[in-house]
N, C-alpha and C positions, 0 to 999 in steps of 0.2 A: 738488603738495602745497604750501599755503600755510606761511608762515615761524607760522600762531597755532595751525597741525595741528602742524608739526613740536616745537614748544614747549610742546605739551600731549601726544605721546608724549614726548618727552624727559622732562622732568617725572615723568610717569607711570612709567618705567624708573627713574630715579636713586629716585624715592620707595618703588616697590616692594623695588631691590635694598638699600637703607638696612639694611633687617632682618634681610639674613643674616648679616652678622658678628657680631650679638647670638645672635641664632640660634644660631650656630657655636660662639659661646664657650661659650657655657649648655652645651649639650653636650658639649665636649671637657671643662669642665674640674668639670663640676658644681656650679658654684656661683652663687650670685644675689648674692654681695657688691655693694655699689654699683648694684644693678639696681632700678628702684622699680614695685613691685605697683601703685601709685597711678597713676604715668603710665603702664604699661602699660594699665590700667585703662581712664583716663580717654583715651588717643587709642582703644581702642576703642569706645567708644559713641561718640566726636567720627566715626568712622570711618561710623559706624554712620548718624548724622545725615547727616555730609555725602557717603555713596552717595545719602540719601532725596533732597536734594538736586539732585545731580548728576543723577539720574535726572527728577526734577520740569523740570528744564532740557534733559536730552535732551543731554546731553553723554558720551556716549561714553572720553573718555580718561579723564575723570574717574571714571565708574563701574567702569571695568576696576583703575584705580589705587584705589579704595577698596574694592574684591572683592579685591584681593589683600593691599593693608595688611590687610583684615580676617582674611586667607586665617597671613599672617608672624604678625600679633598674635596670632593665636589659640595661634600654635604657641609663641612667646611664652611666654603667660600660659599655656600647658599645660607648660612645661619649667619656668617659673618655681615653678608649683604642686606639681609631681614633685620638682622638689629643694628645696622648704621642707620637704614633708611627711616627708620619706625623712631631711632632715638630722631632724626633730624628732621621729621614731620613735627614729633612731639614738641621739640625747640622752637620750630616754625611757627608752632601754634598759641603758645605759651608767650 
């Protein structure tokens, strides 16, 4: 394995696992304080572009690593949107 293979799985692992501790926390603790809709947002459609990308070039680490960013950000902006909506029923309600 070349030192531009092993630097583009590398890569590809640290960028994937970046997301779970967001991940983790949204879930443990329920809340989005300081987390922003916007940049979730906006690295997924950046994620989005650069699979098209990646794939247009026929790079492999690259497309596994933005299949999975898109795979973390999804879950993201699905727990982000689970507890806006839940906190603003509960306000609603209260």
């Amino acid at each position: 394995m070349e030192l531009s293979d092993i630097l583009g799985w590398t890569a590809t692992f640290l960028f994937t696992i970046c997301y779970i501790p967001q991940i983790l926390k949204t879930a443990r603790t329920k809340t989005i304080e300081g987390l922003s809709f916007r940049l979730l947002f906006i690295s997924f459609v950046a994620n989005i572009i650069a699979f098209c990308y990646a794939t247009l070039i026929e790079q492999p680490p690259l497309q596994i690593k933005y299949i999975l960013a898109l795979l973390f950000l999804g879950i993201c902006l699905y727990l982000y949107l689970k507890v806006y909506f839940a906190a603003k029923i509960k306000s609603e309600n209260s």
